[in-house]
Each structure stands twice: as structure tokens, then as C-alpha cells.
MARKOL-921333 format. One record per residue (C-alpha): x, y, z; residue number from 1. Coordinates in pm, 1 decimal. Example, Ala and Ser with C-alpha at 12.3 -4.5 7.8 and 13.67 -1.06 7.14 Angstrom:
((1230.0 -450.0 780.0) 1);
((1367.0 -106.0 714.0) 2);
! end
This chain:
((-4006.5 9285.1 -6354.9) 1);
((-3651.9 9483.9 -6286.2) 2);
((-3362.5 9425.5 -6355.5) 3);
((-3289.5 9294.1 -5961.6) 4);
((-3576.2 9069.3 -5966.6) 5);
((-3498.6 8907.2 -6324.3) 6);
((-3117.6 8862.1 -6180.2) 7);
((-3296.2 8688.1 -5860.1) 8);
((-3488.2 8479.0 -6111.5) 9);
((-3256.3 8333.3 -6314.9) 10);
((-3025.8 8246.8 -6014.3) 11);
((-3286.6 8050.6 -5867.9) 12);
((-3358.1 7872.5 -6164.6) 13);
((-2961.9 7785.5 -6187.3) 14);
((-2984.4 7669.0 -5796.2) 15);
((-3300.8 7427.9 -5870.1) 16);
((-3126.1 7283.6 -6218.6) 17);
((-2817.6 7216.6 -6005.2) 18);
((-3073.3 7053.5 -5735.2) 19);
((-3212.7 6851.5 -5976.4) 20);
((-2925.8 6761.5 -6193.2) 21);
((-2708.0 6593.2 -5887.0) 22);
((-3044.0 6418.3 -5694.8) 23);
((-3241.5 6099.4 -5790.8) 24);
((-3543.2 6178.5 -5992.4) 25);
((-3880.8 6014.6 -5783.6) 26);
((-4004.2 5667.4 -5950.6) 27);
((-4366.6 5775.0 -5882.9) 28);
((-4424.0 5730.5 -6204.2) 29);
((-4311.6 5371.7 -6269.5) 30);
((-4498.2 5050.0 -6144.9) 31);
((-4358.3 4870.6 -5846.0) 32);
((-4197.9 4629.2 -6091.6) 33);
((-4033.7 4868.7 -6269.1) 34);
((-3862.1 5067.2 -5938.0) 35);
((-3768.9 4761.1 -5769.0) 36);
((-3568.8 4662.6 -6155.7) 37);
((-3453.2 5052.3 -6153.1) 38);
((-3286.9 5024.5 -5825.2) 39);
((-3162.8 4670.0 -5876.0) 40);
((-2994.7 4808.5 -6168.6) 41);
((-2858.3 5112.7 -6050.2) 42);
((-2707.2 4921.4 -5745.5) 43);
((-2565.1 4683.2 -5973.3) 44);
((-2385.6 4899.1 -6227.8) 45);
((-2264.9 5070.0 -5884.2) 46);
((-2091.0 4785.6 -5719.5) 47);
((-1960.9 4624.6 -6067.7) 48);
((-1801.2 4940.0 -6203.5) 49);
((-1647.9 5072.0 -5847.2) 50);
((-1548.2 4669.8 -5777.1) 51);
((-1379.4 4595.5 -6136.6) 52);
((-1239.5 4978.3 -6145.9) 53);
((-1048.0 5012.6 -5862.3) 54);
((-832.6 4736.6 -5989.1) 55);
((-785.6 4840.6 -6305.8) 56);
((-372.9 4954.5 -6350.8) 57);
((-408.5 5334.5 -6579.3) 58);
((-219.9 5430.8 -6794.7) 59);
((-259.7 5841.0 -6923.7) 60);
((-150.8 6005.1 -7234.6) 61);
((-248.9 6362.2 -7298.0) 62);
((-299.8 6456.4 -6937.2) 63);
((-189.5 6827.0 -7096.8) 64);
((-488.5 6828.8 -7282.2) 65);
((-671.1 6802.3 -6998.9) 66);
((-546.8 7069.8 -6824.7) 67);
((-513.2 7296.6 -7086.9) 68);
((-887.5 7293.9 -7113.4) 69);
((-934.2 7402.2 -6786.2) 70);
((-712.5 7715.5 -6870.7) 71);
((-856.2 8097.9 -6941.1) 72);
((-1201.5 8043.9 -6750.2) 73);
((-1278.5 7744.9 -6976.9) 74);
((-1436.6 7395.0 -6847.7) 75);
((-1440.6 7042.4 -7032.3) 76);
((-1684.7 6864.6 -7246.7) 77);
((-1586.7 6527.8 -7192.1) 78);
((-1667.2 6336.3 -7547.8) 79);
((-1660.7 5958.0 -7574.4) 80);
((-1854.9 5715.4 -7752.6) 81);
((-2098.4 5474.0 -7595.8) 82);
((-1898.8 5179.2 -7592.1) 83);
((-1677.3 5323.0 -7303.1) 84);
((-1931.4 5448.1 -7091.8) 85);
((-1820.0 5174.6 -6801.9) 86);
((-1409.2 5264.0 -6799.1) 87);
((-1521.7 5664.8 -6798.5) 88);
((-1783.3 5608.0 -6571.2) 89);
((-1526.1 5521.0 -6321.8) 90);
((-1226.7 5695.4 -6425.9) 91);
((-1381.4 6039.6 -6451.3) 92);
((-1611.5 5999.9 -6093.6) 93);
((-1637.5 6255.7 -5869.0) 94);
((-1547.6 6596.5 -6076.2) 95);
((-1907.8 6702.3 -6109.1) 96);
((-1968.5 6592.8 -6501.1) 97);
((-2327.0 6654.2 -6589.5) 98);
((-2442.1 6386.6 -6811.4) 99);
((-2738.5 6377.4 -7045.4) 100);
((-2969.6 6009.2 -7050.7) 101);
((-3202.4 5952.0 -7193.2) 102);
((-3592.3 6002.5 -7098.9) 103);
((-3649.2 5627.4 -7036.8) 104);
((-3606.2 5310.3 -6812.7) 105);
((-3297.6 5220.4 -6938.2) 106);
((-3199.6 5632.0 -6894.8) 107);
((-3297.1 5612.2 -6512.2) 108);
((-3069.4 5357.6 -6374.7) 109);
((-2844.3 5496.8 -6578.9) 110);
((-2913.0 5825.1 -6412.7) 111);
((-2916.3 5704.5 -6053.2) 112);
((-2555.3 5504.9 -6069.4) 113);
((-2366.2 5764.0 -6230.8) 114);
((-2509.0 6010.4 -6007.4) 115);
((-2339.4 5768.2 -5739.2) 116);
((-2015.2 5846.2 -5875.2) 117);
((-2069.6 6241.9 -5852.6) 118);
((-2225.1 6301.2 -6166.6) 119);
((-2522.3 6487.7 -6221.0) 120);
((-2769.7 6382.8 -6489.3) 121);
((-2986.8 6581.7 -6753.7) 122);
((-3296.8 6409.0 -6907.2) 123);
((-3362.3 6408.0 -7271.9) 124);
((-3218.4 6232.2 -7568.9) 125);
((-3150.1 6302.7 -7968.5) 126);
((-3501.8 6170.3 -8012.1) 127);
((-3716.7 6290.2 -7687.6) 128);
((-3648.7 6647.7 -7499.5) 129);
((-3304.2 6694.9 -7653.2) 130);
((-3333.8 7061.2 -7750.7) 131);
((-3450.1 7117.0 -7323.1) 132);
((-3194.4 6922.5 -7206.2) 133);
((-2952.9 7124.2 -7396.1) 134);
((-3072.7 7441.6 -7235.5) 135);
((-3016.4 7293.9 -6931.7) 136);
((-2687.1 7202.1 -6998.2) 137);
((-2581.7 7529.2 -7089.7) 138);
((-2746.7 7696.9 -6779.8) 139);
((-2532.3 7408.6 -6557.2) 140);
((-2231.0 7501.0 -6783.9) 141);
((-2260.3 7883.3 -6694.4) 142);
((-2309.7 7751.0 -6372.6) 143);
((-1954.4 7571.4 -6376.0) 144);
((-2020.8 7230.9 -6412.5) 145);
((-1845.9 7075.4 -6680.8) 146);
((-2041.5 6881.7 -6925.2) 147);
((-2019.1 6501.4 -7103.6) 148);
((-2142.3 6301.5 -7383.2) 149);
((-2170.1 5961.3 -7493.0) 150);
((-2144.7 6151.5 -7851.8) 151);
((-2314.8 5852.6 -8056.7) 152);
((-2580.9 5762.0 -7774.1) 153);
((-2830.9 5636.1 -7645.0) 154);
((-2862.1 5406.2 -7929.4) 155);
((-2648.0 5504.9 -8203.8) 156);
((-2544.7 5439.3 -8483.0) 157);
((-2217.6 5322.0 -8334.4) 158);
((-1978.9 5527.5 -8368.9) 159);
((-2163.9 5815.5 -8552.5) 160);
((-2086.4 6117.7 -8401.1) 161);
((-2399.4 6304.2 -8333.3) 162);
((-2416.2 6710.7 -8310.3) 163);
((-2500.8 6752.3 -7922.7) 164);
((-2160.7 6825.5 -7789.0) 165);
((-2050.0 7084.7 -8102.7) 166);
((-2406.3 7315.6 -8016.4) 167);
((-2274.5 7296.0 -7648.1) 168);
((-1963.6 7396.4 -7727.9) 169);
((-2087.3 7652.0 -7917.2) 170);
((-2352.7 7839.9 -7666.9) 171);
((-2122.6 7791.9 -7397.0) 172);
((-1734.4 7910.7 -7565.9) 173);
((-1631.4 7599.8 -7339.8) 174);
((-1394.4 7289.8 -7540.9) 175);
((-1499.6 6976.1 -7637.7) 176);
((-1225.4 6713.1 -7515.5) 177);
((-1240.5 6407.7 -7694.9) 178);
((-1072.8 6125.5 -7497.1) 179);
((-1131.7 5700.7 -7543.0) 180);
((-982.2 5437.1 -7281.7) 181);
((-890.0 5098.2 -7441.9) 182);
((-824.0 4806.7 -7196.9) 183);
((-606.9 4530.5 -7284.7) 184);
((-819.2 4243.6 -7194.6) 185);
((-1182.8 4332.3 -7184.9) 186);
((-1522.9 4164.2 -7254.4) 187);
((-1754.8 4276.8 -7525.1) 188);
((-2135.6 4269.5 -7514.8) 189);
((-2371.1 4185.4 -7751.8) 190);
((-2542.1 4539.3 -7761.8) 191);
((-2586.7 4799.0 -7991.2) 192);
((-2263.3 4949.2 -7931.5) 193);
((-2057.6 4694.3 -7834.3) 194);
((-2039.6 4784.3 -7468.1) 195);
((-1654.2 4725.7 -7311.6) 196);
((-1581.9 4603.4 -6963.1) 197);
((-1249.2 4565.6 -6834.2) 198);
((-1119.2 4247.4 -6678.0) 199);
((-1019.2 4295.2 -6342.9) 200);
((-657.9 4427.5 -6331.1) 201);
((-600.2 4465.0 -6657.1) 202);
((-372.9 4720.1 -6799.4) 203);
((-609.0 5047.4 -6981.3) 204);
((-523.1 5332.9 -7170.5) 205);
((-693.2 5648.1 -7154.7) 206);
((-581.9 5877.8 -7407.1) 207);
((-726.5 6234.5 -7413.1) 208);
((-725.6 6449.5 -7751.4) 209);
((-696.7 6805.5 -7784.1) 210);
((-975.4 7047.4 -7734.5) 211);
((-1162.7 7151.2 -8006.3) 212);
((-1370.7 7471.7 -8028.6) 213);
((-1643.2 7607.2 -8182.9) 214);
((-1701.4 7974.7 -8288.6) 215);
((-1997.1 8131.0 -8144.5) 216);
((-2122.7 8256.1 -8472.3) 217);
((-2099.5 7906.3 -8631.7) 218);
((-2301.1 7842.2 -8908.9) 219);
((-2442.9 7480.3 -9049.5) 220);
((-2138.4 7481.5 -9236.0) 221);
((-1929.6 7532.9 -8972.3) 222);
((-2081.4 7329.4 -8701.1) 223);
((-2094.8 7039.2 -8948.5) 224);
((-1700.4 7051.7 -9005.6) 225);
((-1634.6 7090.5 -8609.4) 226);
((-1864.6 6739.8 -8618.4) 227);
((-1673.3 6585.4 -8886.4) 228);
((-1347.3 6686.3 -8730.0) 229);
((-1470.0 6543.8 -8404.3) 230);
((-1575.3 6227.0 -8554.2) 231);
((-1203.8 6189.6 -8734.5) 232);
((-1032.3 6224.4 -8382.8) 233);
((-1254.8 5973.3 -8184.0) 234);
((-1156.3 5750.5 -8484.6) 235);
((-797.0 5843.0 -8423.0) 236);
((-834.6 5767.3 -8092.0) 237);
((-962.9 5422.2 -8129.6) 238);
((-742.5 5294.0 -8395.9) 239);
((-449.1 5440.8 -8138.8) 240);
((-607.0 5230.8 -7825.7) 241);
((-599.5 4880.7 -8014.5) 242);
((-189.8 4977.5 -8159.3) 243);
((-138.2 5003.8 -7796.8) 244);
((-275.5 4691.8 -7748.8) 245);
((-32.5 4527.1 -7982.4) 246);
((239.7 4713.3 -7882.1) 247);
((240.5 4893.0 -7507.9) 248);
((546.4 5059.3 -7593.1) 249);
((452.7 5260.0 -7919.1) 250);
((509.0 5656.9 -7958.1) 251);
((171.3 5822.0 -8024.3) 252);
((178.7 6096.1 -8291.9) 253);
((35.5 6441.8 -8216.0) 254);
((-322.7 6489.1 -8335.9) 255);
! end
């Protein structure tokens, strides 16, 4: 094959993963039961997150950090953990984020509502077709589309920062933005991770970190300290969103 027809190649494969990453998947493969609870589901999360979000009042801190890692070329990878899947979901809509669920029931409503907001959505998981679906996230990456992870997902531990995002970062040169969003009144579920949702009208925080990137020629050593350090700022993060809780009117230190 030349050089012309590899270049043809592996544009087409970019168009089709862009295809695929931004339509629904087909249910052929699920029973009648479980497509009718798929798209119950994926309607549901739809109407409850654009219903209770559009009220919500936002507050921003670190908007610079945002932009900054859209400077030089670069593009985000938005880094949260699981717990604040429902504020982002709806905060972040409509820019494009490519998402990775997982390779189950649970992954394909998930799937199909964010990919109402204007995300698109990459199958696999830290335990099924992670290592494809972070080829695919590269090639989508490369393509322009920034990236996001619910960093200690699908099913935790909470709050154990897993090493998807840091490999990203690293095949890609792109930044990994760590950001949480606290809400002053919220309820807590009695999942895993503790999921949050926001009252309606409630005051909420979102509070975005600096990026942090990750050499190219990382080694194990390396890309477990770019972890670690990414683990210590979503903690920072946290512990900052309930202090504004308490007190509204607090000065944030840099990170």
C-alpha cells in the first residue's frame, strides 16, 4: 500500500470513529426488555439532568485554567470523579467531550443520554476493552475532540484515581484538567460512589485545577507520580468544594 493510500486509510478510519463515537450504538443485541429499560433510562437521565440543571445558579473559579489548556494547539481532558457525573454532565454539554462507558447495560444508557448533551461515547472499561477504547480515544483526540473521565469509574473504588486519563495524556501531549463542582444543597445516593444531585436552584461551585502534563517518554515511575499528583488535586478540590459550603465567601489558595 503507498504512502497516499495508507494516508486515505487512516482518515477514514478517523471519520467512522467520529461516526460512531457521537451516534447511538443499535440495541440488536439486547432483549426487548432490556431496550425498552435502555431507552427509559436514557430519556430519564435526559429530562432530570437538563430539568434540575438549568436552574442551578454557577458559580466558576479557575475559568483561566480552562482556557489556558486550550492554548498552543492543546485540548482538555476533563477529569472528575464519579460522584459528579450529573452536575458535569450538564455543565460541560455541548463542547464535543468524548466519554468512555463502560461495555454494559448500565454503560448504554449512559452512552445514549450523554450523547444527548453533545458528547460522544467510547466503549470499554478498566476491566473489559479498556486498552481499545484508549486507542480510540487517542485517534478522536488527534482528531480534535477533547477527551473526559470519570477517573475512579465505572465502579471504583471511590475516589481512587485510576491510570486512564495520565496514558491519554501521555500518547496524545494534550492536559489533563482536573475540575469538581460541589452544590450547596444536594442529595446523595446510596451507590457505590455516592452519586450527587443538585437540588433545584441551588447555589454550585465548579472549580477547575490546573493542567497537568505528562512527558511523552514517561516511564512507570513517572506515570505513577503524574497519578498520585492527580489524585492529591481531586482531593484538593473536594475538601475546597465543602469549605465553600461553610463559607461562600472564602479565598481559595493556588494549587
Amino acid at each position: 500500500m503507498d504512502l497516499a493510500s495508507k494516508s486515505q486509510t487512516q482518515r477514514d478510519r478517523t471519520q467512522s470513529s467520529v461516526e460512531r463515537a457521537y451516534s447511538f450504538r443499535s440495541l440488536d443485541e439486547y432483549s426487548f426488555k432490556d431496550r425498552f429499560l435502555i431507552r427509559a433510562a436514557d430519556l430519564g437521565m435526559f429530562v432530570l439532568i437538563s430539568v434540575i440543571g438549568c436552574t442551578l445558579r454557577w458559580e466558576i473559579k479557575g475559568a483561566e485554567n480552562l482556557a489556558a489548556a486550550w492554548t498552543n494547539g492543546s485540548i482538555p481532558i476533563y477529569t472528575f470523579w464519579h460522584d459528579r457525573i450529573f452536575f458535569g454532565t450538564y455543565f460541560f454539554r455541548k463542547r464535543s467531550i468524548v466519554i468512555m462507558t463502560s461495555q454494559s447495560f448500565d454503560g448504554e444508557y449512559i452512552a445514549r443520554f450523554i450523547q444527548r448533551f453533545g458528547y460522544g461515547a467510547v466503549r470499554g472499561s478498566s476491566t473489559r476493552g479498556g486498552v481499545g477504547a484508549i486507542v480510540e480515544m487517542v485517534r478522536l483526540m488527534r482528531a480534535g475532540c477533547p477527551a473526559g473521565f470519570s477517573i475512579d469509574g465505572p465502579k471504583g473504588p471511590r475516589y481512587v484515581a485510576k491510570m486512564g486519563a495520565v496514558l491519554l495524556a501521555k500518547k496524545t501531549g494534550n492536559p489533563i484538567l482536573p475540575f469538581t463542582i460541589t452544590s450547596d444543597k444536594r442529595w446523595t445516593l446510596n451507590s457505590w460512589d455516592r452519586l450527587q444531585i443538585p437540588l433545584p436552584f441551588t447555589r454550585t461551585l465548579v472549580d477547575i485545577a490546573p493542567g497537568i502534563t505528562v512527558p511523552s517518554d514517561a516511564n512507570e515511575e513517572t506515570m505513577d507520580a503524574k497519578r498520585n499528583e492527580l489524585q492529591q488535586v481531586l482531593n484538593v478540590l473536594v475538601a475546597r468544594g465543602e469549605d465553600w459550603r461553610k463559607n461562600p465567601e472564602a479565598t481559595f489558595s493556588n494549587l
